[in-house]
C-alpha positions in Angstrom: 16.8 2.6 31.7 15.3 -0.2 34.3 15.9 1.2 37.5 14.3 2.0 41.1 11.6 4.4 40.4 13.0 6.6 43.1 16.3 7.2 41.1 14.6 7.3 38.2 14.5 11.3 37.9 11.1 12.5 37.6 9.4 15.4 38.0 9.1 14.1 41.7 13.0 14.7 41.8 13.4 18.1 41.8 17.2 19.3 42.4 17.4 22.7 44.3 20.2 24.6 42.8 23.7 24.1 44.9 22.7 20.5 45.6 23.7 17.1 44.6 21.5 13.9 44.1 23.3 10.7 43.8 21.1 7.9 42.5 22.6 4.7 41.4 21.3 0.9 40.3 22.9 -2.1 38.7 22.8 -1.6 34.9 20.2 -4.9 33.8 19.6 -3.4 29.9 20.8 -5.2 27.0 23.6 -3.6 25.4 22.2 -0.3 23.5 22.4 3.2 22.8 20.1 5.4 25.7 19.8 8.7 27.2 19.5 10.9 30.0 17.8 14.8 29.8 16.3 16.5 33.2 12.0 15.5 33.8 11.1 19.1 35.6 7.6 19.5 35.2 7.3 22.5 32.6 11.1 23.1 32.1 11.9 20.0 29.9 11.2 22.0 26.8 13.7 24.4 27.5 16.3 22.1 29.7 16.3 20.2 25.8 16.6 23.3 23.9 19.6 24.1 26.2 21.2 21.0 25.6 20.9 19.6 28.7 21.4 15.8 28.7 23.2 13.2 27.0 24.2 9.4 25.6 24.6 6.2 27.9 26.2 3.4 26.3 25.5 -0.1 27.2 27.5 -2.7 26.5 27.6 -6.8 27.3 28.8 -10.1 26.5 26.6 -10.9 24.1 27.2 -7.9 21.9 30.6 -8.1 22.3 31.0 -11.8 20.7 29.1 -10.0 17.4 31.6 -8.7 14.6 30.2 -5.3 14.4 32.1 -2.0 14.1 32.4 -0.9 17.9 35.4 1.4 18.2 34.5 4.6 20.1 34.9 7.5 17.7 36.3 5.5 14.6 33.6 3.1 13.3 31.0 3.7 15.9 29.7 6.9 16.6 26.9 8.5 18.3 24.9 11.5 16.4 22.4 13.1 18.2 20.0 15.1 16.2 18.0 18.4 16.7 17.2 21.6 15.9 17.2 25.5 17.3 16.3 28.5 16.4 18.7 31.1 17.0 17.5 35.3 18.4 20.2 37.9 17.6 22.6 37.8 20.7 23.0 34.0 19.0 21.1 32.4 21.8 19.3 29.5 22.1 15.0 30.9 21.2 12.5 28.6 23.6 9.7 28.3 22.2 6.5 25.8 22.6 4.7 26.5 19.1 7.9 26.8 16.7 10.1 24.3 15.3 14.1 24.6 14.9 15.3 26.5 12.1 19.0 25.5 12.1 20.1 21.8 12.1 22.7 20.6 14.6 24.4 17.1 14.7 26.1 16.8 17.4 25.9 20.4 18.3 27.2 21.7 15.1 25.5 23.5 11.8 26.7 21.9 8.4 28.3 19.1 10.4 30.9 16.7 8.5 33.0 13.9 10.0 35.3 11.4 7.9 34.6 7.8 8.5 36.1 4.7 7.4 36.3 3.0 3.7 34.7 -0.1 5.7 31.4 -0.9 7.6 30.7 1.9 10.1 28.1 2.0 13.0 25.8 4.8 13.4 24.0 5.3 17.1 21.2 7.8 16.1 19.0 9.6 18.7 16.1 11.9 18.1 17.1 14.9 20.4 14.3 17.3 19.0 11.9 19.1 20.5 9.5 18.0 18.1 10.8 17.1 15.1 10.8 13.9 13.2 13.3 12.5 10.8 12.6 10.1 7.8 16.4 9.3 7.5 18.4 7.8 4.7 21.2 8.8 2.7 21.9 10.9 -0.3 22.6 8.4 -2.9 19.0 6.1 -1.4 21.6 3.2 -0.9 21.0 0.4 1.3 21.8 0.6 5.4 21.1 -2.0 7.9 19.0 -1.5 10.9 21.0 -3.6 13.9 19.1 -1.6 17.4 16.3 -0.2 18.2 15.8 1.7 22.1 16.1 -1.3 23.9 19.3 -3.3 21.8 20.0 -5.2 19.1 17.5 -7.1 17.0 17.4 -11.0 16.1 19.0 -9.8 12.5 20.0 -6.9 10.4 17.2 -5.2 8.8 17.6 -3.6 5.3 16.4 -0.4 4.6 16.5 3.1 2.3 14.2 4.7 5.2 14.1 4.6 8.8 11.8 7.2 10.2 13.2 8.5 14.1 10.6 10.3 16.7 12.1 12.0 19.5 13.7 10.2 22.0 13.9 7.3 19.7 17.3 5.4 18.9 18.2 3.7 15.8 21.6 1.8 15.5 22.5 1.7 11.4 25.5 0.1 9.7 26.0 1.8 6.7 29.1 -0.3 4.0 31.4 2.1 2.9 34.3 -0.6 1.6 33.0 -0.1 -1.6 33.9 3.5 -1.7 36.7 4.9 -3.8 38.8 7.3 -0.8 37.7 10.5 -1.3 34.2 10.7 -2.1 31.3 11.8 0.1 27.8 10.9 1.2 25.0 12.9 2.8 22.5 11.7 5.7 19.8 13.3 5.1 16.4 13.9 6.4 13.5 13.0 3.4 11.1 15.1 5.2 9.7 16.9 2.4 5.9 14.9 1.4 5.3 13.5 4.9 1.2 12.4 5.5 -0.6 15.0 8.0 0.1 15.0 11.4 4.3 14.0 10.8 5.7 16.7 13.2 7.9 19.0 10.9 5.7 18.1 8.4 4.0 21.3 8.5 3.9 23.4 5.5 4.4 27.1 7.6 8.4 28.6 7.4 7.3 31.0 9.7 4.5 31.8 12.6 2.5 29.1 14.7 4.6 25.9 14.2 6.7 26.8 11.4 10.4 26.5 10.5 12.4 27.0 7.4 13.0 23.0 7.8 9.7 22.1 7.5 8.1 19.9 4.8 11.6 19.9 3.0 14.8 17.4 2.6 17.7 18.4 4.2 21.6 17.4 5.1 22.2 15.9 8.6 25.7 15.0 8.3 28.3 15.5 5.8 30.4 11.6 5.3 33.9 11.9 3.7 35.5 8.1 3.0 38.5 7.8 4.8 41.5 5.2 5.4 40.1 1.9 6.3 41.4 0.9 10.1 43.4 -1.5 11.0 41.1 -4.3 12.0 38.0 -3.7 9.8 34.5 -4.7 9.7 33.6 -5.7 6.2 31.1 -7.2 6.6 27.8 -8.1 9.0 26.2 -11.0 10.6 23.4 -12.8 9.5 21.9 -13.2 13.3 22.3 -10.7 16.1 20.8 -12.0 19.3 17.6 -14.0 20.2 15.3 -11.7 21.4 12.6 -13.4 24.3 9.8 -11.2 23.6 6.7 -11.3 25.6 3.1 -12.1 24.0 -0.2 -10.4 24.2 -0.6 -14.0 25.2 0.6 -13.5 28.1 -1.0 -10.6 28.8 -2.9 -10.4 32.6 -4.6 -6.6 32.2 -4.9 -5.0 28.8 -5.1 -1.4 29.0 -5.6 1.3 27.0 -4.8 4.9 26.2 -6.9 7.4 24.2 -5.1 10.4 22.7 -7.1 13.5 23.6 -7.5 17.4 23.1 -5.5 19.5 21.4 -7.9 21.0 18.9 -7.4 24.5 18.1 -9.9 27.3 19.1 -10.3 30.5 21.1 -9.9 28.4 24.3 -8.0 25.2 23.5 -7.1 21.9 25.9 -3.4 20.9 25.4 -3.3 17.4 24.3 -3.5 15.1 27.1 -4.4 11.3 27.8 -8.0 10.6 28.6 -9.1 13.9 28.6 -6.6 14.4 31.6 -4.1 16.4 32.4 -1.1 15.4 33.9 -1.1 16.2 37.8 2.0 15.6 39.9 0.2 14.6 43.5 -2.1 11.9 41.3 -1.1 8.2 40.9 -3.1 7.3 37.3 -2.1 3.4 36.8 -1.3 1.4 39.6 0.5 -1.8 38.1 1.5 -4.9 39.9 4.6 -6.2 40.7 5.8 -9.1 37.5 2.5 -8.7 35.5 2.4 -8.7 31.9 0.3 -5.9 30.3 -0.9 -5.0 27.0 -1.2 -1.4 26.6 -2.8 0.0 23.3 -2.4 3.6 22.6 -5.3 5.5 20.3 -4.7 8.8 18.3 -7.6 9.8 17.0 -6.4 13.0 17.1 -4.8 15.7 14.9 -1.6 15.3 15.5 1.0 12.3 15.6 2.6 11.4 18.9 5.7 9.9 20.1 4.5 7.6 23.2 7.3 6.8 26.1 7.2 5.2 29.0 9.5 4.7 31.4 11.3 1.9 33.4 10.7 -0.8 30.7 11.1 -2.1 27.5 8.4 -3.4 25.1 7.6 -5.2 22.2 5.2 -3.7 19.7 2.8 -6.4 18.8 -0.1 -4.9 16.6 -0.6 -1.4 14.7 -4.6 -0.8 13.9 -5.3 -4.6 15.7 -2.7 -5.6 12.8 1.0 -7.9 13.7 1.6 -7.8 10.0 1.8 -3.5 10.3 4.4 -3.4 12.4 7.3 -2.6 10.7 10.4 -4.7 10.7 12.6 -2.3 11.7 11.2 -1.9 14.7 10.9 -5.3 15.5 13.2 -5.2 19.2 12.7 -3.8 22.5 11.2 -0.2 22.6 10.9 2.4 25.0 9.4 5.3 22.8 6.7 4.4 19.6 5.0 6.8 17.3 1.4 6.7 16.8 -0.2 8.5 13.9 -3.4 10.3 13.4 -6.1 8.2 13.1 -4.0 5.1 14.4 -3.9 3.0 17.3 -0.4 0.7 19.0 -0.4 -1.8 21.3 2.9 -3.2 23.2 3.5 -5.4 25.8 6.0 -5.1 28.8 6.9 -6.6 32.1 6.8 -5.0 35.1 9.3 -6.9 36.8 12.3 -6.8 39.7 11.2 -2.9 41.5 7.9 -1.9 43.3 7.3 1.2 44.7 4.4 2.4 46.3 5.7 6.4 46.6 7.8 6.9 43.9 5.9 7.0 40.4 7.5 6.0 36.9 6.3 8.4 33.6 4.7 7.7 30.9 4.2 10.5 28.2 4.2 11.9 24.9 7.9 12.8 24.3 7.3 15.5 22.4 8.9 18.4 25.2 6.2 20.8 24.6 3.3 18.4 24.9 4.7 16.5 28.0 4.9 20.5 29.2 1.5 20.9 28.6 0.2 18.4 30.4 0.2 15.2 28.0 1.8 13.0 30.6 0.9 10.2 33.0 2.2 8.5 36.3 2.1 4.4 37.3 3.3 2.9 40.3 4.5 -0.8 40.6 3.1 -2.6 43.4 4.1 -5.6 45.3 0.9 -6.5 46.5 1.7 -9.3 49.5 -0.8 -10.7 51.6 -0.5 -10.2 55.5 2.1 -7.7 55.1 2.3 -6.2 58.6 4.4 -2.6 58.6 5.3 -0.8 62.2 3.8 2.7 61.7 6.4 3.9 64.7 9.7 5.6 63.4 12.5 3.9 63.6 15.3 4.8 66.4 19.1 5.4 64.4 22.0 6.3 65.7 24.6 8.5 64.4 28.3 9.0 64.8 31.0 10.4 65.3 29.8 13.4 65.9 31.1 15.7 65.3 32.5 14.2 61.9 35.3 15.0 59.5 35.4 12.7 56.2 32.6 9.8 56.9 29.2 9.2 59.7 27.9 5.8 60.3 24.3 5.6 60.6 23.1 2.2 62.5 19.7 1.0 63.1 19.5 -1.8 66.0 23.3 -2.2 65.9 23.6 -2.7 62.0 24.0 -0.2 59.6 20.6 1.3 58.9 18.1 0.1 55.5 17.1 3.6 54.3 15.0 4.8 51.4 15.9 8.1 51.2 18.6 10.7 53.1 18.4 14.3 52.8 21.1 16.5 54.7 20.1 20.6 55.3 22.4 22.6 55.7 22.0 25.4 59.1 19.2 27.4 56.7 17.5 24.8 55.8 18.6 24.2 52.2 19.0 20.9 50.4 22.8 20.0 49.9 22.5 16.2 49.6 19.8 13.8 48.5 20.5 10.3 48.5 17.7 7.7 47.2 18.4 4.3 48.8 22.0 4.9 50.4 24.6 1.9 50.7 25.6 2.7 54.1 27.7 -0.1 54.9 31.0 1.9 54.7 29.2 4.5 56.6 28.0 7.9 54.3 30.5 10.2 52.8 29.9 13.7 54.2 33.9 14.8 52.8 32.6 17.4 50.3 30.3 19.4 52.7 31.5 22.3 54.3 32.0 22.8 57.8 29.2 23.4 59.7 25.9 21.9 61.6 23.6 20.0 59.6 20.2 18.1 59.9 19.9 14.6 58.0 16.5 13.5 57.1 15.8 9.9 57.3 13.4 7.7 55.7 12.5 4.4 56.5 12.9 1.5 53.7 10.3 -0.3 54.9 7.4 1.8 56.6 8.9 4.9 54.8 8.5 6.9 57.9 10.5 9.8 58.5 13.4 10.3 61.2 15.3 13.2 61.9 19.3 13.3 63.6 21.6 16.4 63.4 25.5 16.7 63.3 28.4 19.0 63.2 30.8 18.8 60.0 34.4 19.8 61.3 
């Protein structure tokens, strides 16, 4: 999503249990199928493998002039995709260097749903761990690509094959009018053959990186052909949306990214970005403000890897230096691209509309175990303005009522105060409330704590300088 970097959630954010963070922005995305999961520095692997997170829907004007299936549940449905292994008290198995055993769509083994004897929309994320998926469908028909991350493409893509990295989303139409009522279809996963370095790919059912998916086709979800509905889709558009990409063209800084570490050996280096490892209290890109930059991603390396970043949107314009390689299925706006062994991605993105000096964005490899290990980066966005002249002296708010029952107000110079962050303690000095850039117009909404005295923590919009005020809850 394209958001404030401080409500953006990363490891930065860290939520002390028994407290509540409240970030919020104006939705800008194109209509599209995105997520959410929890960025804790070394807990993401196993905040995924315990399910935590889940789909954000996007919708707008422009995709809702389209004719495209688009009723929740019926002929538009979201499928997220993963796998777990599963110990003998039928738990949940963590675990960095082992893939899933056991596919779940949607949370269920041997999943089956009954869809629609018309067109029906398919909203497909890459949950996994790990894994990859080379999806298509039982009977190698035709389905049409209409999304990728970042919304709908200029026009429906035809395809037998759409291959999904984690945290990658693919929006398919798949015809069933044609069907006779009854009859049944498979999405599967044509994993079985993959070239080196495909993650699940891996010959191994057991041990180091193994799984009794690996290197094999399997069943994602079970399709029975139902009653059509009562206002069908039969059929799709020609033309989507016009896309504005940007252009390497355009490009003021070109950057790029090697791929490093990871070999095996008695001491190994977890795979990492130019031969560093991720560090939470080091800034590694420093970006400015509306500038348009090429990034280019190399893997020559031993392993494929899903590349994310975070707070934009991208176009892919070359694989291996070549615009004719990438492939046009994933022709839209990106957020996550895989790059192979031995193979190299550039993209270009806008940094546009939030800067941020103290609150990073991400960028990392979006496989959880990797980013765990280390194979992640941070950028800030700058707004670089000559002359800029901040007051380095805290500034003075005032607080009341005090004591307070439902609401405080919080003023600054007689108007209600510009604040970049509030945190309220509780009398032992635990977090209770975190609030990254407050609305405090209608004063701040203190109704849910209990009674009791409690310090608020205030920083400054502007000169991010600290202030601190204290008040009694009745």
């Amino acid at each position: 999503m394209h958001l404030p970097a401080v409500m953006d959630g990363g490891p930065h954010q860290v939520i002390p249990p028994g407290t509540t963070w409240k970030p919020y922005w104006k939705v800008t995305n194109n209509a599209g199928t995105y997520w959410y999961h929890p960025h804790l520095h070394n807990m993401t692997l196993e905040h995924i493998t315990k399910g935590i997170g889940g789909f954000i829907i996007v919708r707008d004007s422009a995709e809702s002039a389209l004719n495209l299936p688009r009723t929740y549940g019926k002929d538009d449905l979201p499928l997220v995709l993963t796998s777990r292994r599963i110990d003998a008290s039928n738990q949940f198995v963590v675990n960095n260097t082992a893939y899933g055993d056991y596919l779940l769509c949607n949370g269920v083994r041997n999943a089956s749903v009954t869809l629609p004897k018309q067109m029906v929309r398919l909203r497909i994320l890459n949950a996994e761990v790990e894994r990859g998926y080379n999806i298509g469908f039982s009977d190698n028909r035709t389905f049409y690509i209409i999304a990728n991350d970042g919304g709908l493409l200029n026009s429906p893509v035809p395809v037998t094959r759409v291959k999904l990295m984690v945290g990658e989303r693919v929006e398919i139409v798949i015809d069933l009018s044609t069907a006779t009522l009854g009859s049944s279809i498979d999405l599967k996963a044509f994993n079985s053959g993959q070239a080196f370095g495909f993650p699940g790919g891996e010959p191994a059912t057991a041990g180091q990186f193994g799984s009794l998916l690996n290197n094999m086709d399997f069943n994602l979800l079970h399709i029975v052909v139902g009653a059509t509905t009562g206002t069908p889709v039969l059929s799709l558009p020609n033309s989507l949306v016009t896309n504005t990409f940007w252009t390497a063209a355009q490009s003021v800084n070109n950057r790029t990214l090697q791929i490093t570490n990871g070999n095996p050996g008695p001491n190994p280096i977890p795979f990492n970005f130019d031969n560093t490892s991720f560090n939470i209290n080091v800034i590694n890109k420093s970006v400015k403000l509306n500038a348009i930059e090429k990034w280019t991603i190399v893997n020559n390396n031993v392993f494929g890897h899903a590349f994310h970043i975070h707070d934009v949107e991208f176009k892919i314009v070359d694989r291996n230096g070549s615009a004719a390689a990438v492939g046009n299925y994933e022709a839209g706006w990106k957020d996550v691209v895989f790059v192979p062994v031995g193979e190299s991605v550039s993209f270009v993105a806008k940094f546009d509309d939030y800067a941020d000096e103290v609150h990073p964005f991400m960028y990392h490899c979006h496989f959880a175990n990797h980013e765990d290990d280390g194979m992640m980066g941070q950028f800030v966005v700058v707004n670089n303005i000559a002359g800029l002249s901040i007051n380095n002296t805290a500034p003075v708010y005032t607080l009341f009522p005090n004591p307070a029952h439902e609401h405080i107000t919080i003023l600054h110079k007689g108007a209600p105060a510009r604040l970049y962050y509030a945190k309220i303690y509780d009398a032992v000095g635990r977090t209770v409330l975190m609030l990254p850039k407050p609305d405090l117009s209608q004063g701040l909404d203190i109704s849910d704590l209990t009674p009791g005295l409690y310090t608020l923590e205030l920083t400054d919009d502007i000169s991010k300088l600290q202030s601190v005020l204290r008040f009694q809850k009745h």
